[in-house]
C-alpha positions as CSV (number, residue, x, y, z in Angstrom):
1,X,205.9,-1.3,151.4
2,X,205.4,-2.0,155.2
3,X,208.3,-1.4,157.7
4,X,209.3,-2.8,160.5
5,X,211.3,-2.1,163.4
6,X,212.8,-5.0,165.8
7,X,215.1,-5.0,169.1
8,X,217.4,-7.3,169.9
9,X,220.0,-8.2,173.0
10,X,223.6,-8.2,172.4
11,X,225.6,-9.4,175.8
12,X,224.7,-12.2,178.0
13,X,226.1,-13.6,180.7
14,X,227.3,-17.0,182.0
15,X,228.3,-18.5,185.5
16,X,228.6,-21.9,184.9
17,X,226.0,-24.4,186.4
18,X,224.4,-23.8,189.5
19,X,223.7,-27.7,190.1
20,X,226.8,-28.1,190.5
21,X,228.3,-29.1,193.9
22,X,230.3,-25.9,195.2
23,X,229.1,-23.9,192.4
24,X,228.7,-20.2,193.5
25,X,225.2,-18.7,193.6
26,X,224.2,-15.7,192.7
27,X,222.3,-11.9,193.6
28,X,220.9,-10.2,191.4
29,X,219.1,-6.4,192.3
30,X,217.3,-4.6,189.5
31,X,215.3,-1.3,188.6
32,X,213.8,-0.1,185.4
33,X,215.8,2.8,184.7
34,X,215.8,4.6,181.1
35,X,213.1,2.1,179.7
36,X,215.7,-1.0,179.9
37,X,216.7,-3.7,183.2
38,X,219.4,-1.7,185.1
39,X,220.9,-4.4,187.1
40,X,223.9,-5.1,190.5
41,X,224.9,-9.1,190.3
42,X,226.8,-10.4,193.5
43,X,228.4,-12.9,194.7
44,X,226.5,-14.9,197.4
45,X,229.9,-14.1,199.3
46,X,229.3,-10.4,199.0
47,X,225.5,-10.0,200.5
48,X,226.1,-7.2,203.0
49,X,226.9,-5.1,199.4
50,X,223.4,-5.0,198.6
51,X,222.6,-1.7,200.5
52,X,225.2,-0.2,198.5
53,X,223.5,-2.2,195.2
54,X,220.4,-0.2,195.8
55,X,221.7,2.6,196.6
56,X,223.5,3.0,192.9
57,X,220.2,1.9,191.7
58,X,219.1,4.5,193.5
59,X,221.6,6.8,191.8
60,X,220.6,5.6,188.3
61,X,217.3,7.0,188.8
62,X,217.8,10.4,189.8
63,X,220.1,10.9,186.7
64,X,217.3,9.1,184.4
65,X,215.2,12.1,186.1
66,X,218.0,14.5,184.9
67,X,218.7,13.1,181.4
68,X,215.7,11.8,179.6
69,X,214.1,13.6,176.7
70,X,210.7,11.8,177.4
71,X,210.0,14.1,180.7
72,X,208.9,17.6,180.3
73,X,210.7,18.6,183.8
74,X,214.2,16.6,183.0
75,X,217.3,19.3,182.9
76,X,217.8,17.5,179.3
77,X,214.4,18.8,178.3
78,X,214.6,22.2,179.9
79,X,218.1,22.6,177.9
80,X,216.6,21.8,174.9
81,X,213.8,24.5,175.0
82,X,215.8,27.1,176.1
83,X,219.5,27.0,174.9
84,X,218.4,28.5,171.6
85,X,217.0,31.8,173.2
86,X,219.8,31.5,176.3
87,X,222.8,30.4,178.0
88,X,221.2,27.7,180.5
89,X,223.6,27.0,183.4
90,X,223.1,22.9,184.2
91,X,224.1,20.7,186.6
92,X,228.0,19.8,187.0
93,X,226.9,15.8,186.1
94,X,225.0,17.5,183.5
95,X,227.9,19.6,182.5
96,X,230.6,16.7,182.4
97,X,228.5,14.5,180.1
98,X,228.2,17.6,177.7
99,X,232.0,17.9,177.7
100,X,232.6,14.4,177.6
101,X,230.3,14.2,174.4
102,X,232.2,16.7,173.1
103,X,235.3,15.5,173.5
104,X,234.3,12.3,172.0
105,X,233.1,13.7,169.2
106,X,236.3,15.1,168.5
107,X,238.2,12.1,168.9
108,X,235.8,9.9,166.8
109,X,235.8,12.4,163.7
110,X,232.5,13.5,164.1
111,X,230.7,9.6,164.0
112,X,229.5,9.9,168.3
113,X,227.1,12.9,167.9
114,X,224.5,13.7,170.8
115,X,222.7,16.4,168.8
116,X,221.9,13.9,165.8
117,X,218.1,13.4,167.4
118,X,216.8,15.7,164.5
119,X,218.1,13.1,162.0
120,X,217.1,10.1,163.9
121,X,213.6,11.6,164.1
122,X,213.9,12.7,160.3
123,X,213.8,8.6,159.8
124,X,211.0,7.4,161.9
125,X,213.5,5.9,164.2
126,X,212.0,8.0,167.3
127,X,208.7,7.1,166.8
128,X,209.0,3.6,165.1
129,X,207.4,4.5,162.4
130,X,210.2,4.1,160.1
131,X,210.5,5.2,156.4
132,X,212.8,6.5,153.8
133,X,212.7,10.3,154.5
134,X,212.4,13.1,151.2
135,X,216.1,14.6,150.5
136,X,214.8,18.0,151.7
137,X,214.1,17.2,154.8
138,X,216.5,15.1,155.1
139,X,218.6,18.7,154.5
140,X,216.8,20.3,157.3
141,X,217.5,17.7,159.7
142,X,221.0,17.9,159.0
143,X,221.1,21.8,159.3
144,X,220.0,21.2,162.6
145,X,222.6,18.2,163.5
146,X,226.2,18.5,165.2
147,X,228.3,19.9,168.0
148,X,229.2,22.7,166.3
149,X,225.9,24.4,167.6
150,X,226.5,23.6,171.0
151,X,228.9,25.9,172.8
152,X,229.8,25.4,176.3
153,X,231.3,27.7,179.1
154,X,233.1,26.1,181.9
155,X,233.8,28.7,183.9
156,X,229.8,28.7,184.4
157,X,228.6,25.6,183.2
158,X,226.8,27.3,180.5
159,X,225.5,25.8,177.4
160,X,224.1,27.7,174.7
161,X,223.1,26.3,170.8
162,X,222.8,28.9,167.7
163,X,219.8,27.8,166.4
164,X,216.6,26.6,166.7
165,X,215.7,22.6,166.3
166,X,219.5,21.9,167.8
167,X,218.8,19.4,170.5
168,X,221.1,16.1,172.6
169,X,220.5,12.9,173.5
170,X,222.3,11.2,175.5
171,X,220.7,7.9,174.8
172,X,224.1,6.5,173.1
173,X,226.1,7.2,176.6
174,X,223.8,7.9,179.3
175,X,223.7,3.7,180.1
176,X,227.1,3.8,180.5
177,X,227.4,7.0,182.5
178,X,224.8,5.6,184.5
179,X,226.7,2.7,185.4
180,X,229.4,4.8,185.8
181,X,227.7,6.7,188.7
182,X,226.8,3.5,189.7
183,X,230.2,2.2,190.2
184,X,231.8,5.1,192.0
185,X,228.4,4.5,194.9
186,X,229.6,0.7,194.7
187,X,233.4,1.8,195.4
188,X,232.7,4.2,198.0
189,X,230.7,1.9,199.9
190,X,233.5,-0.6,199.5
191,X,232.1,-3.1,197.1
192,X,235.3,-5.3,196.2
193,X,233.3,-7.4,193.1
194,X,229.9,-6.4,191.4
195,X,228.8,-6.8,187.9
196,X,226.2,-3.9,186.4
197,X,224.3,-4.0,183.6
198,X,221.9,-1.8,181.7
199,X,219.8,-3.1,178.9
200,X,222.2,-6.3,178.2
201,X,224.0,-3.6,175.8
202,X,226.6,-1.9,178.6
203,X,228.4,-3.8,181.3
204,X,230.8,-2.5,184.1
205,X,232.7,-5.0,186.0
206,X,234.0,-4.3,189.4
207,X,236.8,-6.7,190.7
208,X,236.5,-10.4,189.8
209,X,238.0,-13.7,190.5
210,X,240.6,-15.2,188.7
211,X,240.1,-14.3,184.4
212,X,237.2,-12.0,185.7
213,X,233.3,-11.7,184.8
214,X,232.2,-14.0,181.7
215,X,230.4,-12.1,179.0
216,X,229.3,-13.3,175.5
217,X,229.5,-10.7,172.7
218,X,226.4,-11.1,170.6
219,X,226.1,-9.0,167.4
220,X,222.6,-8.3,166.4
221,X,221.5,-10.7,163.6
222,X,224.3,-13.0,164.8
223,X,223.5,-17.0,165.1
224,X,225.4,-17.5,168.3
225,X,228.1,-15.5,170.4
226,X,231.3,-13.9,168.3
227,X,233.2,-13.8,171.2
228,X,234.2,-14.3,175.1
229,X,235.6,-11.7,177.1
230,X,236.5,-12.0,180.7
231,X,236.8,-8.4,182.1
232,X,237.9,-7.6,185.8
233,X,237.4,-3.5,186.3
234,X,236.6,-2.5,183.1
235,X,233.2,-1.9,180.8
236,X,232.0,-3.2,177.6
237,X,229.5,-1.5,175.4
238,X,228.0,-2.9,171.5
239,X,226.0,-1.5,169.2
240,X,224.2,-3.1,166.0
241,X,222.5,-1.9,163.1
242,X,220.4,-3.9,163.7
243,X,219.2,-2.7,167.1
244,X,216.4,-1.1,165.2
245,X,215.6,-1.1,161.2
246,X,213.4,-0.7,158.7
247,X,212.6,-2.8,155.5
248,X,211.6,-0.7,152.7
249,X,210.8,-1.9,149.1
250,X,213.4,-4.9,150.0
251,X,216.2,-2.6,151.9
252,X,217.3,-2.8,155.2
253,X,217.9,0.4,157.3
254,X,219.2,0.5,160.3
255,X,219.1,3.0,163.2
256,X,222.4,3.6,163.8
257,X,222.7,7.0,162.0
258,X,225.7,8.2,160.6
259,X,225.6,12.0,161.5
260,X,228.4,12.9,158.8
261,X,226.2,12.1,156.2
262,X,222.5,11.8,157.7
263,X,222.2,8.6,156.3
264,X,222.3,5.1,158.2
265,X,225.8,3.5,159.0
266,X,226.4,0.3,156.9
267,X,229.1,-2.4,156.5
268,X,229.2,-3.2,160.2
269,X,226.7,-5.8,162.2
270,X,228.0,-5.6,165.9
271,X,230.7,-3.1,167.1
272,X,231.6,-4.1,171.2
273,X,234.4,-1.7,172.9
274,X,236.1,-2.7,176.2
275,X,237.3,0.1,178.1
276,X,237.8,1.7,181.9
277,X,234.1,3.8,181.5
278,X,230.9,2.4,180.5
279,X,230.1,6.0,179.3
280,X,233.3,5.8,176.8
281,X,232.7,2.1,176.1
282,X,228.9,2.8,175.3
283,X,229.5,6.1,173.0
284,X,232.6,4.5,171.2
285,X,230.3,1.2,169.9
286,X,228.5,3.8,168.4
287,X,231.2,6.0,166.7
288,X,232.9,2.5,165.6
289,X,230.0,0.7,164.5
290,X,229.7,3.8,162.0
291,X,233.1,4.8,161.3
292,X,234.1,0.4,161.0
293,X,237.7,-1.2,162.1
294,X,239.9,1.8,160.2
295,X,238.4,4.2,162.7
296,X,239.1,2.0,165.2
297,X,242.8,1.8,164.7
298,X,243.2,5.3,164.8
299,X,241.3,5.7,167.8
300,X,243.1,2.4,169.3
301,X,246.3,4.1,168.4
302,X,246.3,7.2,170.1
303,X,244.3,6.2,173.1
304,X,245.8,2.7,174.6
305,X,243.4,0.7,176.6
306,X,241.0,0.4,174.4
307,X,239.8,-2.9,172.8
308,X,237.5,-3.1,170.0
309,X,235.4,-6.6,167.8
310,X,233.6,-6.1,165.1
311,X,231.5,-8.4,163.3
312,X,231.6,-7.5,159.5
313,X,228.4,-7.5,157.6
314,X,229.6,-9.9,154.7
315,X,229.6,-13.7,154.6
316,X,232.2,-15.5,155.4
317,X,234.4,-12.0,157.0
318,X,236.2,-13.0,160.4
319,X,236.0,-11.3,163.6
320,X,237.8,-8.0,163.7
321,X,239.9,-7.2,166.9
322,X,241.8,-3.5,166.6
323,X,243.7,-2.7,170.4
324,X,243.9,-4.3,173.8
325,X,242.5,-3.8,177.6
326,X,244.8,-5.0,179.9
327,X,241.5,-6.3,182.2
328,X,240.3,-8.1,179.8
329,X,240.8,-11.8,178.3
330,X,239.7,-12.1,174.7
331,X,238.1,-16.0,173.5
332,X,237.2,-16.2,170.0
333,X,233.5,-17.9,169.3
334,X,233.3,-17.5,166.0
C-alpha cells in the first residue's frame, strides 16, 4: 500500500487584536536556519533590540553550520566519519551538546537518544520514503543505535564511538540549543523582553509583561489548541507522532522512534515540556512523548521545574499535566 508522510505545526502564538486602540504592535526578524523559520518577536517598545535580534540570528546560523548532518564540511558530519577510526577533538559548543545529550539520556531511561539516526533511516523517515522495515535490518539498525557507543573525554573534548554505522543527530535539541545561544546574545546585549521561535515546535521567552508570552499548545492531529501557557523566561518544546508518519496496509506509523525498542513510540499524540532551556524543553518532548505521563512523573520528581501536557491518543482521555514551572501560567483548552 502507498505511504505517506505529512508535517504539521504545533505552537502558535497570539497577541490580541491589533485594531484595537492602544493595542501593542509588533517586530518580528527571521532567518531560515535548520530547514525551519527561526524567529526574534519584539515589542514595538523594544526596537533598538533588533541589532542584537540579528545578531542571535546571526548566531543560529553558524551553529546550523556546525551541527547539521546534511553538510559534508559540518563538525557533526566530520564526527560522524571519523569517530569510528579516532578520537575527534570538537568544538567546546560541540562538546556541551554531546554531554548534555548524554546526560539526558540518562535521566530519561534511554527514550532521548541522538545516535538513533540509523533506526530512523531503517524506517524511511530520513528520506520520506516511509515503509515497514524487515526484522533483520531492523536488528542491524539497532546494533548500531545508543550512547553506549559514544564515549567522551572531557579533559580533551574527545569523542570516540566503537563501531562503524554509530552516528548523532541532534535534530531533536539542536532548535532549542539554538535558541538557547540565541538567548544568552539577547541577554548580553541587554534585551529585557523577546520571544524566539524555531519551527513553531520550540519557544524561549525572555522577560514579559504581566502573565507573560501567550502560546497555544497544539498536538499534532489535534482539532484546536489543548492548552494556554503564559511563560515569562522559560522555554517550551512538543513533539507529536504525528510530526511525520506513514500509513501502511491501514496502520499508522509515526516518526517518533522509540530507540529502546526500534520501533515507533505509540499511545501519546502531543507531549509539550516547559522548562528554563529550549535545548532541555525540546529533547524532553521527545523522551516523554515516547516514555508517556509515568515517565514524566519520575522525571518531574527528581528534577523540579519542569512542567509537562500530554494529549493521550484515545477518545475521550483528558489532558495530562505531570509537574510545574514557576514562569509559567497553565489554561486548559480542552
Amino acid at each position: 500500500m502507498p505511504s505517506a508522510i505529512t508535517r504539521r505545526n504545533f505552537l502558535s502564538f497570539d497577541f490580541g487584536d491589533r485594531r484595537r486602540p492602544g493595542a501593542d504592535h509588533w517586530i518580528r526578524i527571521h532567518r531560515v536556519v535548520m530547514a525551519c523559520r527561526f524567529e526574534v518577536m519584539l515589542s514595538q517598545e523594544d526596537a533598538a533590540d533588533m541589532s542584537a535580534a540579528r545578531a542571535a540570528l546571526d548566531e543560529a546560523h553558524d551553529l546550523e553550520s556546525m551541527l547539521t548532518v546534511f553538510s559534508e564540511t559540518s563538525d557533526v558530519a566530520d564526527l560522524n566519519r571519523r569517530a569510528s577510526r579516532e578520537t575527534v577533538a570538537v568544538a567546546p559548543l560541540l562538546f556541551a551538546l554531546l554531554a548534555r545529550s548524554v546526560e539526558i539520556h540518562s535521566e530519561t531511561e534511554g527514550t532521548f537518544d541522538v545516535t538513533s539516526t540509523p533506526l530512523s533511516r531503517c524506517w524511511g523517515f530520513l528520506t520520506r520514503e516511509g515503509c515497514v522495515p524487515d526484522e533483520r535490518d531492523l536488528e542491524t539498525a539497532r546494533q548500531r543505535a545508543g550512547m553506549r557507543h559514544v564515549t567522551l573525554d572531557a579533559a580533551t573534548r574527545g569523542v570516540r564511538f566503537d563501531r562503524d554505522g554509530v552516528e548523532v543527530n541532534f535534530g531533536a535539541i539542536g532548535k532549542g540549543y539554538a535558541l538557547d545561544c540565541m538567548a544568552s546574545v539577547l541577554r548580553r546585549q541587554a534585551t529585557r523582553r523577546a520571544l524566539l521561535s524555531a519551527g513553531r515546535s520550540s519557544v524561549l521567552a525572555i522577560g514579559g509583561r504581566g502573565r507573560g508570552w501567550p502560546v497555544d499548545v497544539r498536538p499534532v492531529l489535534a482539532s484546536r489548541a489543548a492548552a494556554r501557557l503564559w511563560i515569562r523566561d522559560g522555554a517550551v518544546g512538543t513533539s507529536g507522532a504525528g510530526e511525520q508518519f506513514i500509513e501502511v496496509d491501514g496502520r499508522r506509523y509515526g516518526h517518533v522512534i522509540d530507540p529502546r525498542t526500534g520501533r515507533p513510540a505509540a499511545g501519546v499524540l502531543g507531549a509539550s515540556v516547559v522548562t528554563s532551556t529550549a535545548a532541555d524543553a525540546d529533547a524532553l518532548s521527545t523522551a516523554f512523548l515516547i516514555g508517556g505521563p509515568d515517565l514524566a512523573r519520575r522525571y518531574c520528581d527528581a528534577h523540579p521545574g519542569t512542567l509537562a501536557i500530554f494529549v493521550i491518543d484515545q477518545p475521550g482521555q483528558p489532558t495530562v499535566t505531570v509537574g510545574r514551572y514557576n514562569g509559567a501560567t497553565l489554561e486548559m483548552l480542552a
